[in-house]
LOFIMI-239679 format. One line per field, with one value per residue (C-alpha): chain; residue in one letter; x, y, z; residue number from 1. Coordinates in steps of 0.5 Angstrom, whole numbers, plus 500, padded with zeros to 3 digits. Example, Ala and Ser with C-alpha at 12.3 -4.5 7.8 and 13.67 -1.06 7.14 Angstrom:
unit <- (A;A)
code <- (A;S)
x <- (525;527)
y <- (491;498)
z <- (516;514)
pos <- (1;2)
***
This chain:
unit <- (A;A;A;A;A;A;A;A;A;A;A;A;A;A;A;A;A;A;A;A;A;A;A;A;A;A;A;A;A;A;A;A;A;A;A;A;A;A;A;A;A;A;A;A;A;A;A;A;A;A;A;A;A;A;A;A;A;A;A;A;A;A;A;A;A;A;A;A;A;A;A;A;A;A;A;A;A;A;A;A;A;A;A;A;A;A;A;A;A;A;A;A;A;A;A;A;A;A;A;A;A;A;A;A;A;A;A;A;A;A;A;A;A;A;A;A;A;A;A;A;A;A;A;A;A;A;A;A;A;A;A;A;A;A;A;A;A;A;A;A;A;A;A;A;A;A;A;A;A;A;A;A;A;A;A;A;A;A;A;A;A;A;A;A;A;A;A;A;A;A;A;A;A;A;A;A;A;A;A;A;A;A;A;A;A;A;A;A;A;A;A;A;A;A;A;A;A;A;A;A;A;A;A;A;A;A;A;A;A;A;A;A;A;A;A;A;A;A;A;A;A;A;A;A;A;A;A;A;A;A;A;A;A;A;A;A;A;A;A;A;A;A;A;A;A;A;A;A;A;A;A;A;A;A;A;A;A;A;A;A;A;A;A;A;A;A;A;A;A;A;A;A;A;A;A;A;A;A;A;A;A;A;A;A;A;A;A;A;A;A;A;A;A;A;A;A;A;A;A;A;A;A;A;A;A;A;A;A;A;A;A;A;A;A;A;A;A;A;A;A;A;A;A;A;A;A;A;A;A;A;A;A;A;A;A;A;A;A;A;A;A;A;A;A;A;A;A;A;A;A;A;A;A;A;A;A;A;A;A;A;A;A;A;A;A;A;A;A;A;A;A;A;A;A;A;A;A;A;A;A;A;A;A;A;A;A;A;A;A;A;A;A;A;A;A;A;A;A;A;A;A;A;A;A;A;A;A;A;A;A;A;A;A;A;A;A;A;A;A;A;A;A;A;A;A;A;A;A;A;A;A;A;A;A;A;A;A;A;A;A;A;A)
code <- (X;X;X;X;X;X;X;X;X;X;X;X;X;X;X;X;X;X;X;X;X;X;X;X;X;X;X;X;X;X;X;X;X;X;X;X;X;X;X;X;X;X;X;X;X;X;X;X;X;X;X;X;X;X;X;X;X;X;X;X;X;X;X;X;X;X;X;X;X;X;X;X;X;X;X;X;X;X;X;X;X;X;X;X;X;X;X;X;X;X;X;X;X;X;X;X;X;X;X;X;X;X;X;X;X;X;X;X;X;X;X;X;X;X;X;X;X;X;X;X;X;X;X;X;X;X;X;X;X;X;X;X;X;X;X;X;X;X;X;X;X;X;X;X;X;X;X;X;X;X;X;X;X;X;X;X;X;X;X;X;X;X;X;X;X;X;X;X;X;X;X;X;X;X;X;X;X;X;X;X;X;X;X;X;X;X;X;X;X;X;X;X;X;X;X;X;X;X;X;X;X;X;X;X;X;X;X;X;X;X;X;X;X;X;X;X;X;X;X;X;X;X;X;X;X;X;X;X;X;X;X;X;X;X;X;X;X;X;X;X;X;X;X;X;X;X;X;X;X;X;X;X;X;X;X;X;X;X;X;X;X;X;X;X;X;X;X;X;X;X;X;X;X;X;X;X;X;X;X;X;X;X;X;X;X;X;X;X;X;X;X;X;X;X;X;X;X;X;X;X;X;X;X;X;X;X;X;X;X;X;X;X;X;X;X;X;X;X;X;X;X;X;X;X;X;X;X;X;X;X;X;X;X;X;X;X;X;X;X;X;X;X;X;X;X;X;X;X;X;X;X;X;X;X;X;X;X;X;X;X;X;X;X;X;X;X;X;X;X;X;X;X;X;X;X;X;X;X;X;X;X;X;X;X;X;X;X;X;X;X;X;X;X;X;X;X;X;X;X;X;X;X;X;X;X;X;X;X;X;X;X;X;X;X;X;X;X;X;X;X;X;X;X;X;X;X;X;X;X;X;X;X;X;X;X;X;X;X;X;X;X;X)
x <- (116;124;128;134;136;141;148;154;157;149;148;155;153;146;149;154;149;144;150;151;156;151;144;145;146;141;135;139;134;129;128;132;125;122;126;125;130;127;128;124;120;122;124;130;131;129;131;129;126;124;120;116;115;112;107;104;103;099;096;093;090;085;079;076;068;063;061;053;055;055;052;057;062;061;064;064;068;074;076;083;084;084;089;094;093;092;099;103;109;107;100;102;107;105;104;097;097;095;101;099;107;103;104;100;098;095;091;088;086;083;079;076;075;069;067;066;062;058;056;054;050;048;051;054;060;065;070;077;074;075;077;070;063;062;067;064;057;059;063;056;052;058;057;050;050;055;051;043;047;041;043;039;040;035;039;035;035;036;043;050;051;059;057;052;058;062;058;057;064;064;059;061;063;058;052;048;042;040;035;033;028;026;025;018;017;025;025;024;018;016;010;016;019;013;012;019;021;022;025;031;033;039;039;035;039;037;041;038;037;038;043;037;037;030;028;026;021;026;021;017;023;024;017;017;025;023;017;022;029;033;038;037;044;042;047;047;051;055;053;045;046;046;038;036;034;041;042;041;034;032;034;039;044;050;050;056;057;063;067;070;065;068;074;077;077;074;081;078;075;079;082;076;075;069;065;062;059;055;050;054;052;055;061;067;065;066;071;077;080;077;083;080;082;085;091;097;102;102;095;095;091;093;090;090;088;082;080;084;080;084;087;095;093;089;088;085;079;077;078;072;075;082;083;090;090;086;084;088;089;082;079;084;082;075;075;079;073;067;071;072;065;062;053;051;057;054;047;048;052;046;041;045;045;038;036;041;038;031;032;035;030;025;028;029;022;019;023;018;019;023;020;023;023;018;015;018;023;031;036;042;042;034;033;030;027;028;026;032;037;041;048;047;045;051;056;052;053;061;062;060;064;059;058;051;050;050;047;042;042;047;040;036;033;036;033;033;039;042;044;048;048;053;053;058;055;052;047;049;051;045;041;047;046;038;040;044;038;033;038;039;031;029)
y <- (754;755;749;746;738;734;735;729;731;732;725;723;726;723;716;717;719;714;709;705;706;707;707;700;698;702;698;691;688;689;683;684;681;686;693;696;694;697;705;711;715;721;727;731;735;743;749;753;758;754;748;755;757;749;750;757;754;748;752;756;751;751;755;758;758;762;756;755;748;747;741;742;746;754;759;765;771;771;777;779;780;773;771;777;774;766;766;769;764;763;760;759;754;750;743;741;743;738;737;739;744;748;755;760;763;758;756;761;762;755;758;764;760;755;760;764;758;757;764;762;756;757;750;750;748;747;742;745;742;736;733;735;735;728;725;731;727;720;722;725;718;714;719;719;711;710;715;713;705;704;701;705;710;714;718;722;720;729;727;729;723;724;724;718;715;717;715;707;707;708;703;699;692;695;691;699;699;705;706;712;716;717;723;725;731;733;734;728;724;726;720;715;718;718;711;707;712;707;706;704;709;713;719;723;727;732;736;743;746;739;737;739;747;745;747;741;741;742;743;737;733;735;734;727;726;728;723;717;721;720;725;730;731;737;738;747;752;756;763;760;762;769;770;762;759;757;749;751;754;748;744;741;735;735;741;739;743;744;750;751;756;760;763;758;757;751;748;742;739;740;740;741;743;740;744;740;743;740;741;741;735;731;735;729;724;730;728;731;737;743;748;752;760;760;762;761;762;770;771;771;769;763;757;751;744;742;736;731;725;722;714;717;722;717;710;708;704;711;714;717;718;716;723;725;731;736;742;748;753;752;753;760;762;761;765;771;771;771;776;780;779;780;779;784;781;775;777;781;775;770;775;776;768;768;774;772;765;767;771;767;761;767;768;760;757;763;759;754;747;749;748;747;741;743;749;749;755;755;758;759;752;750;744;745;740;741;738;736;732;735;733;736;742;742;741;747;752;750;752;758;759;758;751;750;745;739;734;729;723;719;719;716;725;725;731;735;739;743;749;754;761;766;773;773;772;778;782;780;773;771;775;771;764;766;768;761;757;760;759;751;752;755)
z <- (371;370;373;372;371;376;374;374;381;384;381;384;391;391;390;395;401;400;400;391;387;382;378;377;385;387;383;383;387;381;377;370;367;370;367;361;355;348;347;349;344;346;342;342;348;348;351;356;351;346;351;353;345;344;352;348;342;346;350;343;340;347;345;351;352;355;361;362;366;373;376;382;380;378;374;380;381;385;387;387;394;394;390;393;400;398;394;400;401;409;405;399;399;407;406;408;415;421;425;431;431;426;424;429;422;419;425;426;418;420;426;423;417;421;424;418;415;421;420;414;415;422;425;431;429;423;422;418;411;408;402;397;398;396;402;406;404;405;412;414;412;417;423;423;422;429;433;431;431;426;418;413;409;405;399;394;387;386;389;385;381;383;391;390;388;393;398;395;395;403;404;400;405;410;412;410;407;402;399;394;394;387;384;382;378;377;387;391;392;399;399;398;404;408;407;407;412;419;426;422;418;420;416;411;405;401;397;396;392;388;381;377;380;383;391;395;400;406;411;410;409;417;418;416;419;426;427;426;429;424;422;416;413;409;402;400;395;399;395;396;403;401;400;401;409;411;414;422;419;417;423;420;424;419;414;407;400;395;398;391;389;396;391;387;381;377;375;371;377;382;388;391;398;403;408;414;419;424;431;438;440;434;436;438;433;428;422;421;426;428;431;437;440;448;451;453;460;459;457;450;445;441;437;437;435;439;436;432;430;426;427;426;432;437;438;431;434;437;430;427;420;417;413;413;410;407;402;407;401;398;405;406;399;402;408;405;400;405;409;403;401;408;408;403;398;399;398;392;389;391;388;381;381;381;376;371;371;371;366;362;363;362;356;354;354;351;345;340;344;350;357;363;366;371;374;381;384;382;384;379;375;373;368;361;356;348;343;340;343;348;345;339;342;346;340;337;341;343;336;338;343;348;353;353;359;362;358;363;357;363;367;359;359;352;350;358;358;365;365;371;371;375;377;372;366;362;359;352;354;356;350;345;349;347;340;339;341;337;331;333;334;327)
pos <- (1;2;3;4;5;6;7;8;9;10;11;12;13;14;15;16;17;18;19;20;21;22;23;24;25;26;27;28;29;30;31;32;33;34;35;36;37;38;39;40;41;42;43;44;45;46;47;48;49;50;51;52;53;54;55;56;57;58;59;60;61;62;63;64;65;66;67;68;69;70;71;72;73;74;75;76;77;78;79;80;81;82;83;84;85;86;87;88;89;90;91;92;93;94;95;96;97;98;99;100;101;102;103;104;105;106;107;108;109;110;111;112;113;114;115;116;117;118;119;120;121;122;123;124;125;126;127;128;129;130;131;132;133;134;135;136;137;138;139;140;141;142;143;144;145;146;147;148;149;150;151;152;153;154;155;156;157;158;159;160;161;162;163;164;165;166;167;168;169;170;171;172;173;174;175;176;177;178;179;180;181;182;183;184;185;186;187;188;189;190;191;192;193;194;195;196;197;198;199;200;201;202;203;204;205;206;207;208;209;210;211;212;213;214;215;216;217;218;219;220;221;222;223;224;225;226;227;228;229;230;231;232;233;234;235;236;237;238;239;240;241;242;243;244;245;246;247;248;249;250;251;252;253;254;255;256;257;258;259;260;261;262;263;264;265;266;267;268;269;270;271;272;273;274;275;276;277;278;279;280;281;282;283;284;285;286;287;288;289;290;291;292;293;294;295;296;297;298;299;300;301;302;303;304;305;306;307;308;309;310;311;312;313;314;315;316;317;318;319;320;321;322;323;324;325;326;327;328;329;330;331;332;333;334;335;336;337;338;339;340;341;342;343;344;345;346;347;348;349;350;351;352;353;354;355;356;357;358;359;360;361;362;363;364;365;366;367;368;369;370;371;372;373;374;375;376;377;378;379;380;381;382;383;384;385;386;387;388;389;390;391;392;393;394;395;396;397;398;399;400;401;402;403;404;405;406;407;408;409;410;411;412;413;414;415;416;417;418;419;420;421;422;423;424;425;426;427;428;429;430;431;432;433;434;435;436;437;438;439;440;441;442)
***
């Protein structure tokens, strides 16, 4: 991006309008030990041109991998069309809208946007996104436990890591309870719930399908759920939904994901988008804000913010949650996308997922040593366990040019290695993915 610095007469003027003489004035009241006295390591300044010349040669020196990862963050296809109308300058280039005077524009993106996602979860109502899904989840936990007043929450040992860490973040200082589910064969121990399930527990989580790829037992977990009133807070892929039961089906009270698989792009991990929807009658204690469809004087449509839970917009006792922003592009390039896509786009993506995955694993485990981790339905992600350290296999294939996984040795599975596949990975990917394994093997 071109820029230009400050002259001597900006500088002056600057100055002058915040009311200084000069520099020195403006941070006088900075104690003198405080200031940095020695030389900055800086080099000589560049042009323009050359400043450009020096970014290319870095940006060289990457050497781009074919990606196998996922573990919450998935290499899909982002369509053009989503780029051609995200990067509008009325899109592009608005701070994150939540100012009640904001643009009719944006407000209805932001309509059609939940009512997209509603389609597509089947719940009653959608929020206009929230930070990522690991807030999303711990935003869920809160409202679960202020409308069941209860003080348990059971959150499975087959949770994404990163939002388990978000949501002890959350209640940390709260006189809240958690209790993990363990996993029993890579899914969730249905008969640790059936027994440490109680009349104070609050809420149930379960993420399906869950951080190892493998499908839970949902309709046992809400067996279960149901004896005792507790909320099921259910955690899905966005593009599993193409050919899997969506959260509505399952009964769900609060559905969350991670919306960066809608059209946006990995961007070394960020920023995300957060997907919240939720039943009808959990609807004024929603976080976030929802923007709604009326009319106006003259009988026109018009949209508009319904429900603004933040403590900056109502009495702060009343507020249900203290986010102050949120991720507006991604939810635009998310609701361009499933326009795009529409249900046989995002069916037949759901099925390239599955196929190609099941392919691979086929593939995989057909190799000396290499199992899956269990027997168990997969989506697009499944778990495998090799005979060599997972570590090594992943430094193996980057010099390859391909990044192999994600390695479970965090989780003492040293040897077990998670692996993410698209409907943009190929036929010859997979065949070349298969081919380097058996040489590592051999």
């Amino acid at each position: 991006m071109s820029y230009w610095s400050n002259s001597e007469q900006d500088i002056k003027a600057m100055l002058k309008t915040i009311g200084v003489k000069n520099f020195e004035e403006l941070i006088a009241n900075i104690p003198e030990d405080l200031r940095f006295k020695g030389q900055y390591q800086i080099p000589d300044g560049l042009s323009e041109m050359e400043a450009q010349k020096l970014l290319e040669e870095l940006a060289a020196e990457n050497v781009p991998l074919i990606p196998f990862a996922g573990a919450g963050a998935y290499d899909h296809y982002i369509p053009a069309v989503v780029d051609e109308i995200a990067s509008r300058p009325e899109f592009y280039t608005s701070y994150t809208p939540y100012q009640p005077e904001v643009s009719q524009g944006n407000l209805q993106v932001m309509y059609e946007f939940q009512s997209l996602i509603c389609e597509l979860t089947q719940m009653d109502v959608t929020n206009a996104s929230m930070y990522e899904a690991g807030s999303a989840l711990a935003e869920a936990i809160l409202l679960a436990l202020s409308h069941t007043r209860k003080q348990t929450v059971m959150l499975p040992a087959t949770l994404n890591l990163r939002y388990k860490k978000v949501i002890e973040t959350y209640l940390r200082h709260m006189d809240v309870q958690i209790v993990e589910i363990p996993q029993k064969h890579f899914t969730l121990d249905l008969e640790f719930l059936r027994q440490n399930l109680d009349e104070n527990t609050a809420c149930i989580v379960v993420q399906n399908p869950n951080y190892f790829g493998f499908l839970e037992d949902v309709e046992a977990i809400n067996q279960l759920r149901s004896a005792h009133k507790a909320l099921l807070i259910y955690a899905y892929d966005p593009i599993s939904l193409g050919i899997l039961k969506t959260p509505g089906e399952y009964e769900a009270d609060i559905a969350v994901a991670e919306g960066q698989a809608l059209g946006n792009p990995l961007n070394y991990g960020g920023p995300f988008v957060g997907l919240f929807s939720a039943r009808e009658t959990l609807l004024r204690k929603m976080p976030g804000r929802i923007a709604g469809e009326t009319k106006d004087v003259d009988g026109k449509r018009g949209y508009v913010l319904t429900l603004q839970t933040r403590e900056q917009h109502i009495r702060r006792e009343k507020a249900t949650s203290n986010i102050c922003t949120n991720s507006g592009l991604l939810t635009v390039r998310a609701a361009i996308y499933l326009s795009a896509l529409g249900k046989k786009g995002m069916q037949q993506v759901a099925s390239l997922c599955l196929n190609k995955a099941h392919y691979l694993a086929e593939g995989l485990t057909k190799l000396a040593g290499i199992s899956l981790a269990v027997e168990a339905p997969f989506f697009k992600e499944f778990t495998i366990k090799l005979p060599v350290n997972a570590d090594t296999v992943i430094q193996q294939f980057a010099q390859k040019g391909v990044l192999a996984g994600v390695s479970l040795q965090h989780l003492g599975l040293k040897d077990h290695l998670l692996v993410a596949v698209t409907e943009k990975r190929t036929r010859q990917e997979l065949d070349h993915y298969i081919e380097i394994m058996k040489s590592i093997l051999d």
